[in-house]
NUROVO-978832 format. One record per residue (C-alpha): x negated, y, z. Coordinates in nm, 3 decimals, decimal comma. Layout:
# residues N
R       c1       c2       c3
R        X        Y        Z
...
END
This chain:
# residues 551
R       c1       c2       c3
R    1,374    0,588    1,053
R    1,551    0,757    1,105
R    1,559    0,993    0,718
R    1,827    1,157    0,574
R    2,034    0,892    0,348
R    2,326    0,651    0,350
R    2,630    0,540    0,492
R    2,895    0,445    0,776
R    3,207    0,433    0,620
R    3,383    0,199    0,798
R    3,392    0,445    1,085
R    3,565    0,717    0,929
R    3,965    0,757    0,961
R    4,207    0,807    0,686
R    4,232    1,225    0,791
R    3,901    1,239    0,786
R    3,856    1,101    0,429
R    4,150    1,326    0,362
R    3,945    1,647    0,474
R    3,619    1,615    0,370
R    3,738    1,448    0,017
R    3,890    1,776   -0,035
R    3,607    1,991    0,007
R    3,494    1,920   -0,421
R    3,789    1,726   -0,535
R    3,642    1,407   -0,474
R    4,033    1,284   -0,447
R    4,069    0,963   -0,637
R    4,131    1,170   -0,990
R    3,792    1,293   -0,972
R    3,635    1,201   -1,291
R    3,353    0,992   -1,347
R    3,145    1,293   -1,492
R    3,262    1,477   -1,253
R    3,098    1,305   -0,963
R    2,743    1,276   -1,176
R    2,782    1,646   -1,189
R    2,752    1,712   -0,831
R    2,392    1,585   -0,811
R    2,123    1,848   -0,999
R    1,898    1,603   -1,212
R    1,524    1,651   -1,104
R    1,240    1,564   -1,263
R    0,998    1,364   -0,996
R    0,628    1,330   -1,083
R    0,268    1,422   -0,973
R   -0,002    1,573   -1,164
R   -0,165    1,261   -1,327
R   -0,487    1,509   -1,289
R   -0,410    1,478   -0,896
R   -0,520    1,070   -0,954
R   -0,772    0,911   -1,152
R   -0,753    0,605   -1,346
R   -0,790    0,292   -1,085
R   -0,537    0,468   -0,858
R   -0,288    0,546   -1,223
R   -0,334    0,143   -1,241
R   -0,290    0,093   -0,877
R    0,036    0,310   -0,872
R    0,191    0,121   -1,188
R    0,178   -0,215   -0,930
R    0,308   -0,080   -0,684
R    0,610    0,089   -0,853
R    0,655   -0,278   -1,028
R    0,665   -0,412   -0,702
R    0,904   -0,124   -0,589
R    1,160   -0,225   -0,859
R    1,228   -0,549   -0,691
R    1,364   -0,385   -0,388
R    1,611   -0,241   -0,616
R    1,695   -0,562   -0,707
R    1,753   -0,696   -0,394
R    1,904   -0,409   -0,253
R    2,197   -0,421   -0,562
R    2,259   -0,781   -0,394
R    2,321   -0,622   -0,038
R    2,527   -0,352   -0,119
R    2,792   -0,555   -0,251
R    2,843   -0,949   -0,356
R    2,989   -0,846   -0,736
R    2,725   -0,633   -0,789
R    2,520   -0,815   -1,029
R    2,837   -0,905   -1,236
R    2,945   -0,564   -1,196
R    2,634   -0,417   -1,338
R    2,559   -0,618   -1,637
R    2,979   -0,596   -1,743
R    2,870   -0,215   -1,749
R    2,583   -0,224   -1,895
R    2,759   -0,434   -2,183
R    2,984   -0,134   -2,247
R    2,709    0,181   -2,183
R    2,720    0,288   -2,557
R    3,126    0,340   -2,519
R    3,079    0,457   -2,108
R    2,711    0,570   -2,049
R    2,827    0,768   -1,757
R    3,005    0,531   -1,571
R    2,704    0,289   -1,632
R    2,489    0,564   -1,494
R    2,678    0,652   -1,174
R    2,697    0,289   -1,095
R    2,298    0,290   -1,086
R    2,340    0,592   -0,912
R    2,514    0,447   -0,633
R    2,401    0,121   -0,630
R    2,713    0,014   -0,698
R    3,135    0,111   -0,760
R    3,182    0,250   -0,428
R    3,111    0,667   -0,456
R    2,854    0,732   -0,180
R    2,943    1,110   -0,194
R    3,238    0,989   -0,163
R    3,347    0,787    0,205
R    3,227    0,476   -0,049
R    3,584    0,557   -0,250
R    3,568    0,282   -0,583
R    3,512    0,442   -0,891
R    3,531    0,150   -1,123
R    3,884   -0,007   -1,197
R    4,025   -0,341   -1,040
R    3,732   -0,271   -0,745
R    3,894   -0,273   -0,409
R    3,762   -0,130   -0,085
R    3,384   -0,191    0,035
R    3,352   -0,467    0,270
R    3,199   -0,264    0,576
R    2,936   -0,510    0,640
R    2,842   -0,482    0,285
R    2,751   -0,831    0,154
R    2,511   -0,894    0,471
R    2,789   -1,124    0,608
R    3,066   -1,319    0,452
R    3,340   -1,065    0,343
R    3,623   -1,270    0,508
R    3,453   -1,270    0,827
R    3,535   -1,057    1,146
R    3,341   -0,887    1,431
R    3,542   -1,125    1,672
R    3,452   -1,442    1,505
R    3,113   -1,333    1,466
R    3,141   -1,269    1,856
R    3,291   -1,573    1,918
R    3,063   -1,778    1,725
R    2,769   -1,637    1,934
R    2,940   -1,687    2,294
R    2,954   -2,081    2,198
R    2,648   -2,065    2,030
R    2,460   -1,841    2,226
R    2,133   -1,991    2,121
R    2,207   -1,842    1,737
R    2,183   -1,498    1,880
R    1,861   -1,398    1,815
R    1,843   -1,554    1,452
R    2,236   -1,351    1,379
R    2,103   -1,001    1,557
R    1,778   -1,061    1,355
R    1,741   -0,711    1,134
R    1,617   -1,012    0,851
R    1,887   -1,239    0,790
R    2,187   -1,243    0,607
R    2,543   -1,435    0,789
R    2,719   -1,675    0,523
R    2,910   -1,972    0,565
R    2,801   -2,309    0,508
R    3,070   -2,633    0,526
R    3,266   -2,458    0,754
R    2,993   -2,241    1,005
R    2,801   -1,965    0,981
R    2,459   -1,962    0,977
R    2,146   -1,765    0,947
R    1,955   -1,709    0,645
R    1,640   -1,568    0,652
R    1,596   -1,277    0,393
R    1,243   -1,466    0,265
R    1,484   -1,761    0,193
R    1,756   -1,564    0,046
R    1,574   -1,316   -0,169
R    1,263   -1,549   -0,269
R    1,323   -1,488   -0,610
R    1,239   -1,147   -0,573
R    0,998   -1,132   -0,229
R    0,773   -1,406   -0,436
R    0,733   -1,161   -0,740
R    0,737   -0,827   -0,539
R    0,458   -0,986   -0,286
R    0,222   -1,118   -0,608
R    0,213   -0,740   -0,755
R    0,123   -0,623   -0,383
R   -0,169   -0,822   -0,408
R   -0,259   -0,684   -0,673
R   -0,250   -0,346   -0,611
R   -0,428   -0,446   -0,329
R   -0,712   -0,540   -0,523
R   -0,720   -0,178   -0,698
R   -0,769    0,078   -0,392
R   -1,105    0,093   -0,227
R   -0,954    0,243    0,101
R   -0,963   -0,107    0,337
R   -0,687    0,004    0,569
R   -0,469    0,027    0,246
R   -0,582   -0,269    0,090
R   -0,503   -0,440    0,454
R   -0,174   -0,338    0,474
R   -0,069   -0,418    0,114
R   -0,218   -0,795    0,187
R   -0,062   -0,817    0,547
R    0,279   -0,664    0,372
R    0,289   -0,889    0,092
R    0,289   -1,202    0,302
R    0,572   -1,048    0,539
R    0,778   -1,099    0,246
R    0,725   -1,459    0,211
R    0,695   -1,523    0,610
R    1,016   -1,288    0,686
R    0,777   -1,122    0,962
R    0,718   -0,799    0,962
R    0,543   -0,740    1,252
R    0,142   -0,714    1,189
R    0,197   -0,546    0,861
R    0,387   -0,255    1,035
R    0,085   -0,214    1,273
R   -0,124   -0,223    0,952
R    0,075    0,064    0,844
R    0,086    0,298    1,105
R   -0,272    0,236    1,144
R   -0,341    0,344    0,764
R   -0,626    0,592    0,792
R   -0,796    0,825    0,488
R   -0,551    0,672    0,191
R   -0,473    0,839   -0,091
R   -0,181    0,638   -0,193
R    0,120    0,624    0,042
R    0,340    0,322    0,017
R    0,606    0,166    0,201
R    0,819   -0,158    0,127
R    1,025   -0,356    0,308
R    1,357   -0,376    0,474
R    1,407   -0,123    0,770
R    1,720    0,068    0,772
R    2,067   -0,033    0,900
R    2,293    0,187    0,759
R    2,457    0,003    0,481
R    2,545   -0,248    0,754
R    2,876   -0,084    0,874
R    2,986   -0,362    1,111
R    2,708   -0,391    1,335
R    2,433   -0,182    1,220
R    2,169   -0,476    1,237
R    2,103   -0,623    0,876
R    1,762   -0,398    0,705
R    1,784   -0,293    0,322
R    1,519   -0,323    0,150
R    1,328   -0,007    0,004
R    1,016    0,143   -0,129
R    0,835    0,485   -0,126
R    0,528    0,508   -0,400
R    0,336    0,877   -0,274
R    0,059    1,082   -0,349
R   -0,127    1,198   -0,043
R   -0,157    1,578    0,057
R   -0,467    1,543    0,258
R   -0,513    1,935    0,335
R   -0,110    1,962    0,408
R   -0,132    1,652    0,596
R   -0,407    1,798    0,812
R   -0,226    2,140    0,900
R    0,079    1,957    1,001
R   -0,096    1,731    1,214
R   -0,123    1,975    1,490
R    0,221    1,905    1,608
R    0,126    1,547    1,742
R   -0,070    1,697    1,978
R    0,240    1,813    2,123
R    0,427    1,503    2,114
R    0,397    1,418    2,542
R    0,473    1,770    2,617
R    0,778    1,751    2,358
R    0,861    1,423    2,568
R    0,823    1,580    2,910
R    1,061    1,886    2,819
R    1,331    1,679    2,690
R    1,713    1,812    2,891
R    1,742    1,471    3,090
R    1,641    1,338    3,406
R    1,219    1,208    3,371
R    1,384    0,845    3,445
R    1,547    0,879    3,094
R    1,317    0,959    2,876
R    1,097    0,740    2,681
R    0,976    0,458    2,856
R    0,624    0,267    2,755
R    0,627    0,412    2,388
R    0,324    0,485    2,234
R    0,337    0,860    2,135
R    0,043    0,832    1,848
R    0,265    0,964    1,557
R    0,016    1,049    1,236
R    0,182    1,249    1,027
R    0,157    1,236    0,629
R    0,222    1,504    0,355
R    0,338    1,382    0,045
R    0,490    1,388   -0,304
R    0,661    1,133   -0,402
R    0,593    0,896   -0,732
R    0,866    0,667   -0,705
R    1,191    0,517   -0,462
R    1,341    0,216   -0,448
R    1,686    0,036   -0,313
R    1,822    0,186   -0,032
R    1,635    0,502   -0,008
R    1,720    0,577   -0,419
R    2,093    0,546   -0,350
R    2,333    0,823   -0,339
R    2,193    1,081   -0,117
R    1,791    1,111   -0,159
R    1,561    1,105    0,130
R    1,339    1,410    0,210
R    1,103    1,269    0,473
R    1,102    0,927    0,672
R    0,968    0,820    1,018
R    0,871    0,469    1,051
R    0,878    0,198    1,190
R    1,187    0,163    1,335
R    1,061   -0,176    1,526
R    1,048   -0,068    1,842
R    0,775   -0,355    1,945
R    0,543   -0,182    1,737
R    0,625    0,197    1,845
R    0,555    0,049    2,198
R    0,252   -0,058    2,059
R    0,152    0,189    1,808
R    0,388    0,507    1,784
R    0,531    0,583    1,472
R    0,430    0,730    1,156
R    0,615    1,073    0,986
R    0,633    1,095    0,644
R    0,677    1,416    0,459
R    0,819    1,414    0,074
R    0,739    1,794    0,020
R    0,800    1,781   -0,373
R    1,161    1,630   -0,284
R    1,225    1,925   -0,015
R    1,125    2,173   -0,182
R    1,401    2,070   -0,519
R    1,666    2,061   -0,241
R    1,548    2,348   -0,072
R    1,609    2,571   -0,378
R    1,851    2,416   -0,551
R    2,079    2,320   -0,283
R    2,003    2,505    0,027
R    1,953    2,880   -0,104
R    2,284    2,854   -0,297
R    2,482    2,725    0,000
R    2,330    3,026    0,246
R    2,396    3,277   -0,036
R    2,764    3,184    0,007
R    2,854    3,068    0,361
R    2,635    3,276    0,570
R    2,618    3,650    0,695
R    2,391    3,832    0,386
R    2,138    3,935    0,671
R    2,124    3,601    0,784
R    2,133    3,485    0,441
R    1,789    3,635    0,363
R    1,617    3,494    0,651
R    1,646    3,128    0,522
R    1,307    2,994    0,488
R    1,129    2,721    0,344
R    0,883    2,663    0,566
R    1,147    2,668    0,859
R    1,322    2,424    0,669
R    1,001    2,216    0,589
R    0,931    2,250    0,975
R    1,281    2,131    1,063
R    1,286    1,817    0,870
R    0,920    1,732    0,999
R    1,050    1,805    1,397
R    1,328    1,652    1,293
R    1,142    1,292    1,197
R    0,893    1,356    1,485
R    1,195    1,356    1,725
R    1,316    1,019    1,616
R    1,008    0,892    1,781
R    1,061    1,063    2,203
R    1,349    1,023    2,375
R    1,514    0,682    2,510
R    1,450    0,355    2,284
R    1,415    0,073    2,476
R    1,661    0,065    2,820
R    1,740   -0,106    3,083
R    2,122   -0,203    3,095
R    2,330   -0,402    3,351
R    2,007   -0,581    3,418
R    1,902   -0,682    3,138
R    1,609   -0,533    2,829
R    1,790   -0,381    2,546
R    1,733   -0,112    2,258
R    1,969    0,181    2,219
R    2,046    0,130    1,876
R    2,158   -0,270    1,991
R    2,356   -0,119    2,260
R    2,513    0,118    2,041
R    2,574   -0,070    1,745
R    2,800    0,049    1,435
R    2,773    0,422    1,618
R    2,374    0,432    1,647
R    2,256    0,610    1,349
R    2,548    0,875    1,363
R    2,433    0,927    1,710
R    2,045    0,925    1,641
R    2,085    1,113    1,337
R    2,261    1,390    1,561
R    1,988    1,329    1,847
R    1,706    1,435    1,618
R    1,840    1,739    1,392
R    1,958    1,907    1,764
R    1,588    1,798    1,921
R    1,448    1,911    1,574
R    1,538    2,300    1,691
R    1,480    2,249    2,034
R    1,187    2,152    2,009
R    1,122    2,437    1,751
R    1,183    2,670    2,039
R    0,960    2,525    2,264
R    0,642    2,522    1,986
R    0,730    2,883    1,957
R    0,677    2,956    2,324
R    0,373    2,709    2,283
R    0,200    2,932    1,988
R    0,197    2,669    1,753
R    0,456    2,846    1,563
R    0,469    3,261    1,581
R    0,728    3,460    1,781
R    0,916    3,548    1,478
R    1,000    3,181    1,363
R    1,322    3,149    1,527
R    1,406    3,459    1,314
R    1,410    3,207    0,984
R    1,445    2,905    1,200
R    1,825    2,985    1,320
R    1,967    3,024    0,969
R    1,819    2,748    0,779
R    1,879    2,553    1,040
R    2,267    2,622    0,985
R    2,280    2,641    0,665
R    2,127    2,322    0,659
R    2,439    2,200    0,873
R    2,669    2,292    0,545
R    2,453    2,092    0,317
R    2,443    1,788    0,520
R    2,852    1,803    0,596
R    2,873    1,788    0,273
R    2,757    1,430    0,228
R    3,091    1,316    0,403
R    3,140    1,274    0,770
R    3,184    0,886    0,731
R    2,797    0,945    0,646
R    2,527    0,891    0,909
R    2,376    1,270    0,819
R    2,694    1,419    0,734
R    2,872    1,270    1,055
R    2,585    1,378    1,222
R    2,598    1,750    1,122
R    2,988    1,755    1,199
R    2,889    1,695    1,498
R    2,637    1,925    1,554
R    2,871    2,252    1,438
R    3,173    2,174    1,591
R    2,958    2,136    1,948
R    2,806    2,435    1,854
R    3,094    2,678    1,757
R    3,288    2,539    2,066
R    3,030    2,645    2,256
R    3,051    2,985    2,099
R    2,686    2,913    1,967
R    2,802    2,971    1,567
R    3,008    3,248    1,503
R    3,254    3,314    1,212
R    3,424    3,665    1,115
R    3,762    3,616    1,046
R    3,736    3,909    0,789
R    3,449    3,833    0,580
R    3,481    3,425    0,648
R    3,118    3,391    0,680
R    2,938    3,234    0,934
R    2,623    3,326    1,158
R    2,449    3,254    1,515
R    2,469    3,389    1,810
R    2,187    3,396    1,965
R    2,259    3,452    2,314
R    2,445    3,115    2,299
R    2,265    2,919    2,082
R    2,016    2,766    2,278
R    2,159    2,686    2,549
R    2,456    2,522    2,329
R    2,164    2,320    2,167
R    2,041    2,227    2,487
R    2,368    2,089    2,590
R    2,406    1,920    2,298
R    2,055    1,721    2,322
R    2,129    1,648    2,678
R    2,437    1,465    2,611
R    2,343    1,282    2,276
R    2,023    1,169    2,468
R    2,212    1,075    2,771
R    2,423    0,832    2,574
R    2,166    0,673    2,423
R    1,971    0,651    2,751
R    2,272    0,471    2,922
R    2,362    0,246    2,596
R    2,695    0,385    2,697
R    2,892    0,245    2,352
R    3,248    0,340    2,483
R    3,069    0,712    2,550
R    2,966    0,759    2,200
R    3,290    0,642    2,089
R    3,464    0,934    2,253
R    3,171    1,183    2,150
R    3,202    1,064    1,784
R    3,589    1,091    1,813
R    3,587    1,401    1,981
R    3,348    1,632    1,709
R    3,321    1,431    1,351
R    3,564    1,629    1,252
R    3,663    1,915    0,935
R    3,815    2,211    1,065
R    3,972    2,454    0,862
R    3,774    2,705    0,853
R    3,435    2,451    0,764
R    3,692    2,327    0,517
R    3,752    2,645    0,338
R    3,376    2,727    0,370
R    3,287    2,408    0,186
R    3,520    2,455   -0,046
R    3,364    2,758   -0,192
R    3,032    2,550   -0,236
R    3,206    2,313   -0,556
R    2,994    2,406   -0,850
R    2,667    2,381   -0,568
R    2,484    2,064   -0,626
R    2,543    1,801   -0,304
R    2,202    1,652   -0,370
R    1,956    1,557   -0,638
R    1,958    1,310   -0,880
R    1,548    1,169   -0,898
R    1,385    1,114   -1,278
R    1,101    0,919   -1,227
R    0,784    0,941   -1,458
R    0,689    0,666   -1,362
R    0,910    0,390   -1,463
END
């Protein structure tokens, strides 16, 4: 998917925990409360006007079935969980907060945070979460595969989980693993399925339910993408591969329960019909770019009903792009996701705050919400051009297996610079006016202080470290020394974003691992003067905190 979520701690070093932690005390006496605080609590809910009775009924499944992916997702996260959880929930009269953060997090280990433990006698997070055994290594896990090479696909497999049996590791698929919870989940699919009259919906739910149980998720992602005049918008399943901070290969499971925007979902669509163009203009040689993926990309307007597992913890997503197969993007493109009910709480209650205080005042007043709306859907769109699968010494691979633990730092990076350059090309295009890039600049970098602010050990927040330490050392962000605000320059700034895309996209095109080592290295980092800009943005919310209404 690349959306805007979750977490690569493993990656980051002690001085960078030491710089970003410092940013809102998140130091280790940071009080329980104190983290809670930092995310605004938001009321999420649709008009029940907006949906009549059969789809209130149909919605009420689906959110049941959603609940088991936070189930199963507790069980990735961490292999004490469970205990964990219910010890906590023993004591929530005494310690209701500390009960609540847990759920919060999915677990003890602070999210906002570099995964610091926030419950006593818990010790550090295992970096490949509890998708592999917690004693084991990425050299034995290497070295089991070079004598075993015919356990490779079944180990890379995005659907399996590593442990050890009488002395070897082995393979275990996820519908093996989780059946307690697939088997349930996949019933109340079913019968959702029974409660829409829209057949592509009613399709997918079927085709999606038995994925659980068959631990293929193949046909059910075509049956997705291909969803055509629904109201309801749901996904379920396992895609993303952040939690797993060895590799980056094991999917956690997650839901999204929408309403449709039909009318929204129709204005927006206009930018797919600039998705081979947006290909052709990428910065890199024509050899480069994406290679047999299909370029159909519907995109869907949305408020959201209800999340689930790995998309409810910590940091909340605003818009999604899926699926992240690339057999079926070859096949089928990919399909964009707008939550504009989620955007538009973070938009004002995050974003505005943070510009009032970091940026220049004119620049300040130009931050817009339907530049930032438009960044977040070019942003998703991008996920889907560029390199994907490559050709390396020989052999068929995927970027994100060639870049492993570093991919979604690096992808995440890849599509927030592409998301304003291609803003500047749809300007020149007509499909946005001449005066976008007016509101387009300064939302965009304010929306570089919000993400930062997730911690660089982040995907998103790693990602937008990145991004403006690139972009003031190529003299495309300026800062007065006086006022200690920031602004663009924009006789640099696109051609600084240019570079930039060029040589995120070049990595990936090359699968060049050792590369984005030394690119990561080089700009995830906290200056001082970011420092003492995020330090005045404390009592700002870092994200949201979801209320569902439905339940």
């Amino acid at each position: 998917m690349r959306r805007l979520a979750i977490a690569l701690a493993a990656l980051c070093s002690c001085s960078l925990l030491g710089a970003v932690g410092a940013f809102a005390s998140t130091g280790g006496d940071m009080t329980v409360r104190e983290r809670l605080g930092r995310l605004a609590e938001v009321r999420v809910s649709v008009d029940d006007k907006l949906m009549n009775a059969r789809q209130l009924k149909l919605v009420r499944e689906l959110v049941a079935a959603a609940r088991y992916m936070d189930e199963i997702f507790l069980r990735q996260v961490y292999a004490d969980n469970v205990r964990l959880r219910d010890r906590l929930a023993r004591s929530k009269a005494s310690r209701p907060i500390l009960y609540d953060y847990f759920l919060v997090n999915f677990g003890p280990f602070d999210r906002l945070s570099h995964d610091e433990p926030f419950v006593r006698g818990v010790g550090a997070k295992p970096a490949g979460a509890n998708f592999y055994p917690e004693d084991m290594t990425k050299e034995e896990f290497s070295i089991w595969l070079e004598r075993n090479p015919v356990d490779r696909e079944a180990f890379e497999s995005n659907f399996t989980v590593i442990r050890r049996r009488e002395g070897r590791l082995v393979a275990v698929p996820y519908s093996e693993e989780y059946r307690d919870y697939l088997v349930p989940a996949a019933k109340k699919l079913r019968r959702a399925a029974g409660l829409t009259k829209n057949a592509s919906l009613r399709r997918f739910l079927k085709s999606r339910a038995q994925s659980l149980i068959t631990n293929d998720y193949f046909s059910s992602d075509v049956d997705w993408v291909r969803l055509k005049d629904h109201d309801i918008e749901v996904v379920i399943g396992p895609y993303e591969v952040y939690e797993d901070g060895l590799f980056g290969y094991k999917a956690s499971f997650e839901a999204f329960v929408t309403r449709v925007d039909p009318s929204e979902s129709r204005r927006l669509a206009k930018v797919v019909e600039y998705l081979d163009e947006l290909e052709r203009n990428l910065p890199i040689p024509d050899k480069h770019k994406g290679r047999g993926r299909s370029l159909r990309s519907p995109i869907v307007v949305a408020q959201l009903i209800y999340s689930a597992g790995d998309t409810k913890a910590g940091v909340q997503t605003l818009a999604f792009n899926l699926p992240n197969d690339e057999r079926v993007r070859r096949q089928e493109g990919s399909k964009k996701v707008m939550l504009k009910n989620v955007q538009r709480a973070k938009f004002d209650k995050i974003l505005v705050p943070i510009a009032q205080r970091v940026l220049a005042a004119e620049e300040a007043g130009d931050v817009d919400f339907e530049a930032f709306f438009a960044h977040t859907l070019l942003h998703e769109v991008s996920h889907g051009i560029g390199p994907g699968e490559i050709g390396r010494r020989g052999r068929k691979t995927t970027v994100s297996r060639e870049l492993k633990d570093l991919y979604s730092i690096v992808e995440e990076c890849k599509a927030d610079v592409l998301g304003v350059y291609n803003a500047i090309y749809l300007v020149g295009e007509g499909l946005y006016p001449e005066s976008f890039m007016g509101s387009a600049w300064p939302t965009y970098l304010a929306g570089l202080f919000r993400s930062v602010r997730f911690g660089t050990g982040e995907a998103h927040g790693g990602a937008n470290a990145i991004q403006f330490n690139y972009l003031r050392e190529k003299g495309g962000i300026s800062y007065d020394r006086k006022t200690h605000l920031f602004s663009v320059d924009e006789g640099r700034i696109e051609k600084a974003v240019r570079d930039l895309a060029r040589e995120v996209l070049m990595i990936e095109a090359k699968g060049d691992y050792a590369a984005a080592k030394r690119f990561v290295k080089r700009y995830r980092k906290v200056p001082k003067e970011l420092k003492d800009a995020l330090a005045k943005l404390v009592d700002v919310p870092v994200d949201i905190r979801p209320k569902y209404a439905y339940k």
